[in-house]
C-alpha positions in Angstrom: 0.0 0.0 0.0 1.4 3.5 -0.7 0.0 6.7 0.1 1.1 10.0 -1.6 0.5 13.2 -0.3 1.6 16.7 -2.0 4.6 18.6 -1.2 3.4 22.0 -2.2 0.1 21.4 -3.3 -3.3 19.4 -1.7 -6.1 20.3 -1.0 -7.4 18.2 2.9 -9.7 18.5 5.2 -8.9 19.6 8.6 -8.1 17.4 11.4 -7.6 17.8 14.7 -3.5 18.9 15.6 -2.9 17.2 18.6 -4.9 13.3 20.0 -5.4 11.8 23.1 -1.9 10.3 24.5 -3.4 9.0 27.6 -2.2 5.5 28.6 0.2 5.9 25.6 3.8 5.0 26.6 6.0 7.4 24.3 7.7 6.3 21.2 11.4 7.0 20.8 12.7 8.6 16.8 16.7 8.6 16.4 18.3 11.6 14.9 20.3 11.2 12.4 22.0 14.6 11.7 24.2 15.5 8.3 24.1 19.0 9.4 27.6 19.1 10.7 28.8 17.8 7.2 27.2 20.9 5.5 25.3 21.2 2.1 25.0 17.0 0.8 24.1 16.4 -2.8 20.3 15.5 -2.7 20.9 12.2 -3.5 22.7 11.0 -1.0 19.9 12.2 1.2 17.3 10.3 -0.9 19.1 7.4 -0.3 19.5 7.9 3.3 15.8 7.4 3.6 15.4 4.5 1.1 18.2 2.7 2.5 16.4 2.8 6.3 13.0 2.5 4.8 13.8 -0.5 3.1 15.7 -2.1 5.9 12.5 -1.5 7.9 10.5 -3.0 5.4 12.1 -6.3 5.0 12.2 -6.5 9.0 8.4 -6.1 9.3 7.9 -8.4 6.2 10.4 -11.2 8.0 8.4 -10.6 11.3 4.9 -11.1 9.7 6.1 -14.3 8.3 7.4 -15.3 11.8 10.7 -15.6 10.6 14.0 -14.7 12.8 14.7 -10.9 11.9 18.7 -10.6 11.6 18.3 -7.1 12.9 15.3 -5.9 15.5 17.3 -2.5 15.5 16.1 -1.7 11.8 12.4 -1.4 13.6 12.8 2.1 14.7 11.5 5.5 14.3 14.4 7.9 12.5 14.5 11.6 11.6 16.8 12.7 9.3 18.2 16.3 9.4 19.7 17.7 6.0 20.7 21.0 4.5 21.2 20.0 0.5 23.2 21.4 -2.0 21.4 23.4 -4.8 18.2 21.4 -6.5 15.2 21.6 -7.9 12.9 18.4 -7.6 9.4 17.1 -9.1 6.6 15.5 -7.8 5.9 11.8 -9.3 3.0 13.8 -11.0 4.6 17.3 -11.2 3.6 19.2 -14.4 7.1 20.4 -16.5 5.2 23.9 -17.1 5.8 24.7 -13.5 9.4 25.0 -14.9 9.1 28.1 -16.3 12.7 28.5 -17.5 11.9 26.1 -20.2 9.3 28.5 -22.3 12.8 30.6 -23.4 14.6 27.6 -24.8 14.8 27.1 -28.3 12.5 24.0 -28.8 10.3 25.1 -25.8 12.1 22.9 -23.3 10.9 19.6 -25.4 14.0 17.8 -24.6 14.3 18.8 -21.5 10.7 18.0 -20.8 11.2 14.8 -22.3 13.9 13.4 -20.0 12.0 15.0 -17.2 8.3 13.5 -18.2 7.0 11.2 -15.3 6.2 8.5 -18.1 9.4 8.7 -19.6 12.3 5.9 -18.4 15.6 5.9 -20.8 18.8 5.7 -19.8 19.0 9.9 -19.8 15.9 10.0 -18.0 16.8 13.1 -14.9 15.6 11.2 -12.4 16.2 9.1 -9.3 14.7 6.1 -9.6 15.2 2.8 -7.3 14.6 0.5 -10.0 17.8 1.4 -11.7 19.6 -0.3 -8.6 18.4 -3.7 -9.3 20.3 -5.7 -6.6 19.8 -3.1 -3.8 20.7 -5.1 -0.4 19.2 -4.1 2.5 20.7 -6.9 4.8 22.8 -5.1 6.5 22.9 -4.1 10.4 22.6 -0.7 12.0 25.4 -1.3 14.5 28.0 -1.5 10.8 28.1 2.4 9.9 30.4 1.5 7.6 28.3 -1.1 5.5 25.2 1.5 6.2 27.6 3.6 4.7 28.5 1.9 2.0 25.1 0.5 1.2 23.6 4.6 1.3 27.4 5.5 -1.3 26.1 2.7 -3.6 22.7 3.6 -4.2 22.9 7.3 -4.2 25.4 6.7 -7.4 23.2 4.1 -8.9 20.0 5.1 -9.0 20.9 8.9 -10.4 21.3 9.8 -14.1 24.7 11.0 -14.8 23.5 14.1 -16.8 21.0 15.7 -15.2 18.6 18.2 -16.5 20.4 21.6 -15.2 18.6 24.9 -14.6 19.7 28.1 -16.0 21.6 28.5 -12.2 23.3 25.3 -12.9 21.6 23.2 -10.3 20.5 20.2 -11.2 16.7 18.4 -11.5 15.8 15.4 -10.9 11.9 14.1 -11.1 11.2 11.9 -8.1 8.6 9.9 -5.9 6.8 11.8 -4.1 3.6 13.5 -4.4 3.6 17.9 -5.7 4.8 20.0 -7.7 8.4 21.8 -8.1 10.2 22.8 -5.4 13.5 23.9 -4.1 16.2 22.7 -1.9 19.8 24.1 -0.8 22.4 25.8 1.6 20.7 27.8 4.1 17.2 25.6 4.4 16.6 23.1 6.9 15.5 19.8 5.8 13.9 17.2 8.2 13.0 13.7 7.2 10.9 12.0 9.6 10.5 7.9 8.8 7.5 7.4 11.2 5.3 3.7 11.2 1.8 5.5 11.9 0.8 2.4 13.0 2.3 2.9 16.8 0.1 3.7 19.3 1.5 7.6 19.7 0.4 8.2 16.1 -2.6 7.7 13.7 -3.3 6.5 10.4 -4.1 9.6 8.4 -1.9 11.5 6.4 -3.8 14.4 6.6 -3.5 14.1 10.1 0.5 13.7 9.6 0.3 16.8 7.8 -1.1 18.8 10.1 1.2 17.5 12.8 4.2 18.6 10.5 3.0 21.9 10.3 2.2 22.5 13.7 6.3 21.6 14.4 7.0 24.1 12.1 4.5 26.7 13.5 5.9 26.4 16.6 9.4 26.7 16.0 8.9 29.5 14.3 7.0 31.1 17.4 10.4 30.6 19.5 11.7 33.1 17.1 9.4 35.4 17.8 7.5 34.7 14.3 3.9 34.3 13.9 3.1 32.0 11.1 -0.3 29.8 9.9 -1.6 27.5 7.6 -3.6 27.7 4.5 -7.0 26.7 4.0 -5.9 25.4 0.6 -2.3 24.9 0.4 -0.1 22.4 2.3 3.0 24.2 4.1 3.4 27.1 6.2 3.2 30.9 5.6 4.0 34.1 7.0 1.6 36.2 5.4 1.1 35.5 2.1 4.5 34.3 1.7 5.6 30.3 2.4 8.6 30.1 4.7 8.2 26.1 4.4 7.1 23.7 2.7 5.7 20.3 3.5 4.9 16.9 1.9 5.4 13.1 2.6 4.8 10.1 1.1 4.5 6.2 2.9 4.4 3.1 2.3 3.1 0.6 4.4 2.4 3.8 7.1 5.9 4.3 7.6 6.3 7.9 6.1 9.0 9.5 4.1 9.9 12.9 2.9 8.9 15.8 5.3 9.9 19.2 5.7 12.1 22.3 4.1 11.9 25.3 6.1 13.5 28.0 4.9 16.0 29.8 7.5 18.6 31.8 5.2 18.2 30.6 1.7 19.2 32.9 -1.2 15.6 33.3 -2.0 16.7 34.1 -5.8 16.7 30.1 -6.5 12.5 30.9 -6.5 12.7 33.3 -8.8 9.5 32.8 -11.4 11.6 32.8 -14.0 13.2 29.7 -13.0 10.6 27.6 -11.8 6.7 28.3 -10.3 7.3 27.2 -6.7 4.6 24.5 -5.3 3.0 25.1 -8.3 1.4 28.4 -6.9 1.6 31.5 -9.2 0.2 34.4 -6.8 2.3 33.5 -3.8 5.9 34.3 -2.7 8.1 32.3 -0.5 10.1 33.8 2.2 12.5 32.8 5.1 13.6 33.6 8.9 16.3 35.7 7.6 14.2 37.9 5.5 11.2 37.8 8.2 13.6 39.2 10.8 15.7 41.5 9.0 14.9 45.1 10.6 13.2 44.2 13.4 13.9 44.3 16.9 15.2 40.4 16.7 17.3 41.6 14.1 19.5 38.0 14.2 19.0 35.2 11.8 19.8 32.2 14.0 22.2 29.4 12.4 20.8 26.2 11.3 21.6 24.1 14.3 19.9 26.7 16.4 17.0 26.3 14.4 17.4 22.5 14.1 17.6 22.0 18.1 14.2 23.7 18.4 12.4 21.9 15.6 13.2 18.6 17.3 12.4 19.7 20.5 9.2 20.9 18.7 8.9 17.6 16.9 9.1 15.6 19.9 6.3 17.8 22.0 3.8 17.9 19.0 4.0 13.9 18.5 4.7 12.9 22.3 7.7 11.3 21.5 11.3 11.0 23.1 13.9 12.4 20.7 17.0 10.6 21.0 20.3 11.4 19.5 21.6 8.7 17.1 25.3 8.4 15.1 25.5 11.5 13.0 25.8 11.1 9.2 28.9 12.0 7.7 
């Protein structure tokens, strides 16, 4: 079973932010932080998540056929803390038009579009695809970092096309599997990647319910930097004003979530210009960031990314009632 839910773009009904926890021992999710390491390609932090999704998978599917698991450590919540290097991405379903660079090529983009089509799969197809890493092993155990390592190395340079569709910025694009529209990663934005199974008790089935729940992390981190942000009664993600300061969208399988959020603490905000791409999809909207929300103010400090990051998990763990733990960084 997969469920796909927009980054940028989805239209849900409202559901209530916070549940009953009573009688509800607390989960525990691991961080696993690349922060330290700086801007990662995208990739490698796509990989990160299929490498510990998949190991999760295979334990549950070993467990519901009663057989002995070689790892009952792979069974655990993670969230995974990135800051990416430059890179625009598209939703499984994301239309090309959103990538409004293309209307000044030549040929109108059409190769370009072509590699980038969600039905399209050749060999220059620009995007990252599992499938091209037929024999993926997820066998290994999470007390090896080095095969975790090695296993994360291998995919990330396997499953991605070697000549990737580049904007006019140079940064590269790469169509993927999750649900939405375009969107935008790199230095100065926090990403989080929370690998949840909804199916513990602390949680609930409903990825509109998920969604909110993101948001609300977001919201109040925000508010411990003295900024006052909301939702949307249309649009997924969360806005100061008219403006979105992050983004949100996951996708599961199986109820054990991928994907997350971007929040936007000191991008340079000129990677959403219009004439690059339409971000989320949303044409009279603007996108915005602590650093620009602060700037002349009486708070007049953009805090760094691990300041930020430190109050979203602290956030993360308050919201969904769960004990954040600190796991082996990511290097």
């Amino acid at each position: 079973q997969n469920n796909f839910s927009s980054i940028c773009h989805i239209t849900t009904h409202r559901s209530n932010s916070t549940h009953s926890t009573n009688n509800i021992t607390n989960n525990s999710a691991y961080v696993r932080s690349a922060l330290s390491a700086g801007p990662i390609p995208y990739q490698k932090g796509w990989a990160w998540q299929q490498v510990l999704l998949n190991r999760r998978m295979n334990y549950m599917r070993m467990q519901e056929k009663q057989e002995t698991s070689p790892d009952g450590k792979q069974d655990k919540d993670w969230i995974l803390m990135f800051e990416h290097q430059p890179v625009y991405t598209l939703g499984r379903g994301a239309m090309e038009d959103y990538l409004t660079f293309l209307n000044n090529e030549a040929d109108g983009g059409l190769e370009k579009r072509t590699r980038l089509s969600r039905k399209y799969r050749g060999e220059d197809a620009s995007r990252l695809n599992i499938d091209r890493f037929q024999k993926h092993n997820t066998s290994g155990t999470a007390d090896n970092p080095t095969a975790e390592q090695d296993e994360v190395d291998e995919l990330s340079n396997q499953s991605i096309c070697k000549q990737p569709v580049l904007a006019p910025n140079g940064s590269p694009i790469y169509r993927i599997e999750r649900g939405g529209e375009v969107t935008y990663h790199g230095p100065g934005q926090l990403v989080m990647y929370p690998l949840l199974n909804l199916k513990q008790p602390n949680y609930q089935q409903d990825l509109h319910w998920y969604l909110r729940q993101i948001e609300e992390v977001i919201i109040r981190t925000l508010l411990h930097f003295d900024i006052k942000s909301n939702r949307d009664d249309i649009n997924t993600g969360v806005w100061v004003g008219k403006n979105k300061i992050a983004a949100v969208g996951v996708s599961a399988s199986k109820w054990i979530t991928t994907h997350g959020l971007a929040l936007n603490v000191s991008p340079n905000l000129e990677h959403f210009d219009k004439d690059i791409i339409t971000p989320c999809g949303i044409e009279e909207r603007g996108v915005t960031s602590i650093s620009e929300v602060l700037r002349g103010t009486s708070s007049d400090h953009c805090p760094s990314l691990n300041e930020v990051a430190d109050v979203a998990l602290k956030c993360f763990g308050e919201v969904f009632h769960v004990d954040v733990t600190e796991g082996r960084p990511i290097r």
